[in-house]
C-alpha positions as CSV (number, residue, x, y, z in Angstrom):
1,X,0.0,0.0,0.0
2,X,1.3,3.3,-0.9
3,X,0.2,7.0,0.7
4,X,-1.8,8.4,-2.4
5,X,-1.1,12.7,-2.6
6,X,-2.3,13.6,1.0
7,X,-3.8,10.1,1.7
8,X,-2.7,7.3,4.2
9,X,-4.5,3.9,2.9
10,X,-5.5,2.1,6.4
11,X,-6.4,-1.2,6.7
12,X,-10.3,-1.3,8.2
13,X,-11.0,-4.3,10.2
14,X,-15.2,-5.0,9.7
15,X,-17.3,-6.6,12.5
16,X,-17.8,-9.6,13.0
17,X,-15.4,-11.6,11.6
18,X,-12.6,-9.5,10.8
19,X,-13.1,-9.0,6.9
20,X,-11.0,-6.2,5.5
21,X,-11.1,-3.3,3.2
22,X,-8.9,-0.5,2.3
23,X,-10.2,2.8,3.1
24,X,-8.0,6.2,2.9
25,X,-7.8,9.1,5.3
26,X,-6.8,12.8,4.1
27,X,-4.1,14.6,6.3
28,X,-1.9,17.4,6.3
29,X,1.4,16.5,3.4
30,X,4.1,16.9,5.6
31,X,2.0,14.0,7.5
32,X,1.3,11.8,4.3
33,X,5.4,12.2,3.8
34,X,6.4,10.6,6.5
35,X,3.5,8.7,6.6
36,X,4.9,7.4,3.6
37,X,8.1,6.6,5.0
38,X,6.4,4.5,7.7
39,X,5.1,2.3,5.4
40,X,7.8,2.1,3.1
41,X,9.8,0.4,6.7
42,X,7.1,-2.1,5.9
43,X,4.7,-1.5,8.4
44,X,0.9,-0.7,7.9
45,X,-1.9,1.1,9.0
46,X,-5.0,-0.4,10.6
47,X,-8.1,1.5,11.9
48,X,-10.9,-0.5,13.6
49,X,-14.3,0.5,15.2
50,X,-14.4,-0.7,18.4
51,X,-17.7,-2.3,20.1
52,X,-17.9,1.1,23.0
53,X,-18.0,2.9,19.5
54,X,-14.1,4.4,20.0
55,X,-11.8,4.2,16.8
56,X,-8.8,1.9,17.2
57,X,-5.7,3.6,15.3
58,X,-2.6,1.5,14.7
59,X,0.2,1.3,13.3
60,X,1.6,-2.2,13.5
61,X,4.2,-4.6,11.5
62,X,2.2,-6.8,9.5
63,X,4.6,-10.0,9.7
64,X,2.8,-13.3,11.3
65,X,5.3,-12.6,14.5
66,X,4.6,-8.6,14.4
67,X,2.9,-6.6,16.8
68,X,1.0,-3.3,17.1
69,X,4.1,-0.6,17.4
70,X,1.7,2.5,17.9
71,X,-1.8,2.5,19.5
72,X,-4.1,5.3,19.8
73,X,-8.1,4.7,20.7
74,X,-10.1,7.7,20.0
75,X,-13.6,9.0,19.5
76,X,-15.4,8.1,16.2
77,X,-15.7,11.9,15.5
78,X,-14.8,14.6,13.3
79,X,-11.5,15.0,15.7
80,X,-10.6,11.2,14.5
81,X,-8.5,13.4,11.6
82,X,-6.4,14.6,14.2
83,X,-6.0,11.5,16.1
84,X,-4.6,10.2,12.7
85,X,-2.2,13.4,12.6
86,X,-0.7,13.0,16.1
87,X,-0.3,9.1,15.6
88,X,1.9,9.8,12.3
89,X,3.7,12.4,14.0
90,X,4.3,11.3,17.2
91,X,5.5,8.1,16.2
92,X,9.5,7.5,16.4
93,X,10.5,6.2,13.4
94,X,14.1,6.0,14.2
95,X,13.5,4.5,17.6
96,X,11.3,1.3,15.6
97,X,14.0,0.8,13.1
98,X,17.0,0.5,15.7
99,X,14.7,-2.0,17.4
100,X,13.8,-3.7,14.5
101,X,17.7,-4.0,13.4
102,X,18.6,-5.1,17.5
103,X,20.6,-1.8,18.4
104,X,18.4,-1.2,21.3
């Protein structure tokens, strides 16, 4: 999956068995750079709807051993946007890859 212009393709989990689809949220460009980046480190986005009705935002490594690497749940609002802003920007890139590569 590739960050189309000012998109970030996420992965969208669907209640109740866990079917998929690839849906794409608009942010800010310096955001869908780096977003970019993350996913060209091979890792993916994944947003999920919880059952309270809170958004689960991920960022996680898609391998069968990998694991969520960034978590934020937020409120299924028009704020989500932001939430999606703050988990691309806040997430340490540099500090994954040296864990990734055993140097931490």
């Amino acid at each position: 999956m590739l960050a189309v212009d000012s998109k970030i393709p996420f992965v969208q989990f669907m209640p109740p068995k866990g079917a998929h689809r690839i849906i794409y949220i608009t942010v800010e460009p310096a955001t869908a750079i780096k977003a970019k980046t993350i996913i060209d480190c091979g890792l993916e986005f994944h947003v999920e709807i919880l059952r309270n009705g809170m958004v689960s935002l991920t960022i996680c490594d898609p391998n069968p051993d990998g694991r969520d690497v960034a978590i934020k749940v937020v409120p299924n609002d028009p704020s989500m946007k932001e939430s999606v802003e703050r988990l691309v920007k806040e997430f340490d890139l540099d500090a994954y890859v040296e864990e990734a590569n055993g140097l931490h």
